[in-house]
C-alpha positions in Angstrom: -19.8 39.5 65.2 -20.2 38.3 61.9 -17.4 36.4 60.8 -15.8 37.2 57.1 -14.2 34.8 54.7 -10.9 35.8 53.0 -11.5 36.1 49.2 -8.8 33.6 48.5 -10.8 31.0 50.3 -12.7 30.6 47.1 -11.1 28.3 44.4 -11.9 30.5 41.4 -10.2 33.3 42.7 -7.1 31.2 44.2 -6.9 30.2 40.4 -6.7 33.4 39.3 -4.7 34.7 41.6 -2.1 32.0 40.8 -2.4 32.8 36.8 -1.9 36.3 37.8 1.0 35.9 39.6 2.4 33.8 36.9 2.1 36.7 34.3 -0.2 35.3 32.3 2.0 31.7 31.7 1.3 28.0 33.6 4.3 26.9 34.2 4.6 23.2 35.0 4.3 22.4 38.9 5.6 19.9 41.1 2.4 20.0 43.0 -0.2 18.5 41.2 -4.0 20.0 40.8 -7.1 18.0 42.6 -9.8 18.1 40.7 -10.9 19.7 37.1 -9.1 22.9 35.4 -11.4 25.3 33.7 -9.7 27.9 32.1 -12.0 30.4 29.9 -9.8 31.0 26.7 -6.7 29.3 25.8 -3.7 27.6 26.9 -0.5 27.8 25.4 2.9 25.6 26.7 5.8 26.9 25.3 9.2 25.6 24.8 12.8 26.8 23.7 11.3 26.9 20.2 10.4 30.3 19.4 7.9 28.2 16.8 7.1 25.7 19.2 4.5 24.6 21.7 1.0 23.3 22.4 -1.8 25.7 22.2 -5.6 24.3 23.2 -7.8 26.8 22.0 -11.6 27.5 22.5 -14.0 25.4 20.2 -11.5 21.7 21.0 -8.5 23.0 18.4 -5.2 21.1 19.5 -2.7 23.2 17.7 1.0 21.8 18.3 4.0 23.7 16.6 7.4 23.4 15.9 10.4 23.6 13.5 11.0 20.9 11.1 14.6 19.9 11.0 17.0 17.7 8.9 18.2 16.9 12.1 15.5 16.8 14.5 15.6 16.8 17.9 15.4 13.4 19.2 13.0 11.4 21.2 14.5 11.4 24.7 13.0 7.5 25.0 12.2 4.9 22.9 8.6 4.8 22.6 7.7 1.2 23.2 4.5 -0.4 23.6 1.0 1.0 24.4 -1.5 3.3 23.0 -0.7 6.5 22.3 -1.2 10.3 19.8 1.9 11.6 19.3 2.9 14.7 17.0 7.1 15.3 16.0 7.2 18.3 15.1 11.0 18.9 13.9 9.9 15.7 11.7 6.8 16.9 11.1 5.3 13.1 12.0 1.8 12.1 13.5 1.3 9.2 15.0 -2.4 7.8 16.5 -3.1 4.5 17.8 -1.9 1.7 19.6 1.7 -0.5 19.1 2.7 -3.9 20.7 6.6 -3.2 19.3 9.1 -0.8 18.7 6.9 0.4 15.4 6.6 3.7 17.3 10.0 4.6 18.2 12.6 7.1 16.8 14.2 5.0 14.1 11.0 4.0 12.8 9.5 7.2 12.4 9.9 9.1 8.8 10.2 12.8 8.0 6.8 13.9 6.8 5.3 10.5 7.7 2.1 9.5 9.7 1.0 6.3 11.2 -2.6 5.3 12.2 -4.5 1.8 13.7 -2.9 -1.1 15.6 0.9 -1.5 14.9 1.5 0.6 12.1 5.2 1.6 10.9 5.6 4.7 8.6 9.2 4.4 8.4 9.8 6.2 5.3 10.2 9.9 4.5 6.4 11.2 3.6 5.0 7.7 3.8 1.8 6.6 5.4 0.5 3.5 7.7 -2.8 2.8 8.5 -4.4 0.1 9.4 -3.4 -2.9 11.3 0.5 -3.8 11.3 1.3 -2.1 7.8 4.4 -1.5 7.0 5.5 1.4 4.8 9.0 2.1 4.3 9.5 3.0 1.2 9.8 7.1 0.4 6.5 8.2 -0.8 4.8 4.9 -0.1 1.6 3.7 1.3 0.5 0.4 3.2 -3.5 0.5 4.1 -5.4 -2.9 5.0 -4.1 -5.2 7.3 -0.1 -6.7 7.3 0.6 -5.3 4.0 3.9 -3.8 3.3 5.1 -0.9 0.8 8.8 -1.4 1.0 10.1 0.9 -2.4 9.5 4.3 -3.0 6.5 5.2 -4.9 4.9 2.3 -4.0 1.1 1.6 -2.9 0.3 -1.8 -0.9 -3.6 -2.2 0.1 -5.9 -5.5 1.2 -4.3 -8.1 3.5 -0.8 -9.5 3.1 -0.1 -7.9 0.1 3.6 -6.6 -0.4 4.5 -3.9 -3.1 8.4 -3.9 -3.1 9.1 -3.3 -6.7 9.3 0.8 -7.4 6.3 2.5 -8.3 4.5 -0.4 -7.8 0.8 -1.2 -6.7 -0.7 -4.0 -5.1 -4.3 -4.6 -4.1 -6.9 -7.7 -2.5 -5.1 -10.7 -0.2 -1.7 -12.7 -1.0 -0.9 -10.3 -4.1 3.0 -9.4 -4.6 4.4 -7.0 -7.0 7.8 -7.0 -7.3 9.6 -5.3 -10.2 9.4 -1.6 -10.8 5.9 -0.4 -12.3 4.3 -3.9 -11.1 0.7 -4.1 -10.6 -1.4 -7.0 -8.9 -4.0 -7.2 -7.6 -6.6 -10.3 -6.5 -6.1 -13.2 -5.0 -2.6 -14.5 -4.7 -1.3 -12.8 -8.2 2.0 -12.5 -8.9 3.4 -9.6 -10.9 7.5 -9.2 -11.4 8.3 -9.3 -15.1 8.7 -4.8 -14.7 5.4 -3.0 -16.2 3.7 -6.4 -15.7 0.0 -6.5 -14.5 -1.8 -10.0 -12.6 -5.3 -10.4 -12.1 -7.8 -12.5 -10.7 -6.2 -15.3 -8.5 -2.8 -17.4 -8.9 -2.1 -15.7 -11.5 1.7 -15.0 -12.5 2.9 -12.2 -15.1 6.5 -12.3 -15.0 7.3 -11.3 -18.7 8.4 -7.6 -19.3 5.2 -5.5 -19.8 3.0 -9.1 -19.4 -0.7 -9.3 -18.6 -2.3 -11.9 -17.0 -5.8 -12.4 -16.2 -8.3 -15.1 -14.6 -7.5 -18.1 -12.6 -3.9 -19.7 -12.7 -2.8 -17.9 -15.9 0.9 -17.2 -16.8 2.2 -14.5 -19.6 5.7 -15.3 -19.3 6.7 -13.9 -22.8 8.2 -10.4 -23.2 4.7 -8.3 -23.8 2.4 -11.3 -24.0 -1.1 -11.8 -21.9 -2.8 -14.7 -20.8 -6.3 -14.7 -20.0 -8.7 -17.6 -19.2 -8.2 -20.5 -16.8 -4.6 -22.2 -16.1 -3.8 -20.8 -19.8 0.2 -19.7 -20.4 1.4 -17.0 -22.8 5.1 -17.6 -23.3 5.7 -16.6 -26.7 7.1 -13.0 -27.2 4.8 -10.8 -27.9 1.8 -14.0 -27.9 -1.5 -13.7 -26.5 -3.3 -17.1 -24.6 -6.6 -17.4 -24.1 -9.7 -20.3 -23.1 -8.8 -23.2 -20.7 -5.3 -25.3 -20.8 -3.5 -24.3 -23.8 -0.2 -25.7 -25.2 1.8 -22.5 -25.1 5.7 -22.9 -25.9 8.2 -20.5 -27.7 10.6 -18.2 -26.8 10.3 -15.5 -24.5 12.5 -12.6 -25.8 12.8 -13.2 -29.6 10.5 -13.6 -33.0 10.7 -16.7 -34.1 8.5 -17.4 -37.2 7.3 -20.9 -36.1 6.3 -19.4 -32.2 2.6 -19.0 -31.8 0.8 -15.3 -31.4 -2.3 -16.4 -30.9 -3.6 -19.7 -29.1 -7.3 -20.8 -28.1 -6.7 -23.3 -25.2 -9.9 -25.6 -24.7 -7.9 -28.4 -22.2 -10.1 -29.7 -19.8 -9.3 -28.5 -16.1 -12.0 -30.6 -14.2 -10.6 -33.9 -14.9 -6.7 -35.2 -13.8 -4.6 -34.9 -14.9 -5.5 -32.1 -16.6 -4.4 -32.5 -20.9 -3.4 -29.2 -22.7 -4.9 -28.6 -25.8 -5.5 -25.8 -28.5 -8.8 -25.4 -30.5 -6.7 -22.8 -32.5 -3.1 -21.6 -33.1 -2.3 -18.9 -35.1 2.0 -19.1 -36.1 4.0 -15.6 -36.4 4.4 -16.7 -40.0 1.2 -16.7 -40.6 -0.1 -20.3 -40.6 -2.9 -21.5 -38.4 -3.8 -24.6 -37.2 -7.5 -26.1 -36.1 -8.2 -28.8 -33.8 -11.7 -30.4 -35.5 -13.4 -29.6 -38.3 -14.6 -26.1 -39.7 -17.6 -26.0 -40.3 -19.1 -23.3 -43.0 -22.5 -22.0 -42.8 -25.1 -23.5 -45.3 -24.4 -22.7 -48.9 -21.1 -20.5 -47.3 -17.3 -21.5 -48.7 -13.9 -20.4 -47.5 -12.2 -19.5 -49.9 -8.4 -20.6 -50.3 -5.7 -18.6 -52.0 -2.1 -18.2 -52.1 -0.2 -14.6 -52.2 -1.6 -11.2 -51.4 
């Protein structure tokens, strides 16, 4: 007699038989699955969230669901080390990547925020990591590069070890610190904290209110003053430096006639100690000063008059 094999002794048809008796949901089991799990069309796990759950579609779409809460639901443990994807929905935070810390868990994830590389914190509502052990936990703020930190809101930190803590401040390249509100650095090393300040290049400082300093080593220290050049200092209000090594001086915050606006350093930086010197100083009151002689062009005069 010919022997007969029960359907269900197939695997496809225990499968289905099993889906079928589950109405149409997979509930989680306590008996695990050997082996692959093909299912034609989607998968959906649902929660206590009317809005929530995990749905794997046809065609590789992940969709994941939830309600986003001023009080979220909690992470039941502290995420820890290792590499991980993570989506919190009721903060409506991704996370992909690996961490070595606690970067990860609940109290250093932001609502809105998301988080991508090797150590990356988000910490601040709508702000974004990415990278390798950025910080950004300023609202609104971004760190991108490696270790650099956007600790105000409003604030962008890119490159390595650059830190943008003032508000609504930038920072971009390696070293480069802005620290006052509207700050922008960027190079090597610059330093920008005088508020609406900008430092360029590499060492250089502009810590005068709405300074600008440009080059190697230069330093607009003067209330809206920029220094351009090589090791050159703006310190006069309102003054402008430029060349190599000039004498600066004056006061920071206040016109004073005899200050100078304008100087034309041309110190020597190769030798040491280096010697400041100006080629030209123009005064606030008008008088100017020339290190040398002027020298006219053949058959040329300069002429010289008093009043206007």
């Amino acid at each position: 007699m010919k022997s007969h094999r029960s359907p269900l002794s197939n695997p496809s048809l225990q499968l289905l038989a099993l889906l079928t008796a589950l109405s149409g949901s997979l509930h989680a089991q306590t008996t695990p699955i050997t082996g692959n799990l093909t299912v034609t069309g989607g998968i959906k796990a649902a929660t206590s969230d009317p809005a929530g759950g995990i749905e794997l579609r046809q065609g590789g779409i992940i969709i994941g669901k939830g309600t986003y809460s001023a009080t979220p639901s909690l992470l039941t443990t502290d995420q820890g080390a290792g590499a991980r994807l993570l989506w919190y929905a009721s903060k409506a935070a991704f996370r992909a990547g690996e961490v070595y810390g606690t970067q990860w868990n609940e109290s250093n994830i932001g609502w809105t925020s998301a988080a991508f590389g090797y150590s990356t914190q988000a910490s601040g509502s709508s702000s974004f990591a990415l990278g390798t052990q950025t910080v950004a936990s300023g609202v609104a703020s971004a760190a991108l590069g490696g270790s650099s930190v956007a600790s105000n809101d409003n604030t962008l930190a890119t490159g390595s070890n650059t830190i943008a803590s003032g508000e609504a401040s930038a920072t971009f390249g390696s070293g480069s610190t802005a620290t006052n509100e509207n700050d922008l650095a960027m190079g090597t090393a610059t330093l920008a904290s005088g508020g609406s300040a900008m430092a360029a290049g590499r060492s250089s400082v502009a810590s005068g209110y709405a300074s600008a300093a440009f080059g190697r080593t230069t330093v607009a220290s003067g209330w809206y003053s920029m220094s351009s050049g090589s090791q050159t200092i703006a310190q006069a209000f309102s003054s402008q430096a430029t060349g190599s090594l000039n004498l600066g001086g004056g006061s920071t915050s206040a016109w004073v006639p005899t200050d100078p606006i304008f100087e034309i350093g041309n110190g020597n930086p190769l030798v040491t100690p280096a010697v400041r010197s100006n080629a030209l100083t123009v005064y606030k009151n008008g008088n100017v000063a020339v290190k040398g002689v002027l020298t006219c062009a053949p058959g040329g005069d300069i002429p010289m008059f008093t009043g206007y």
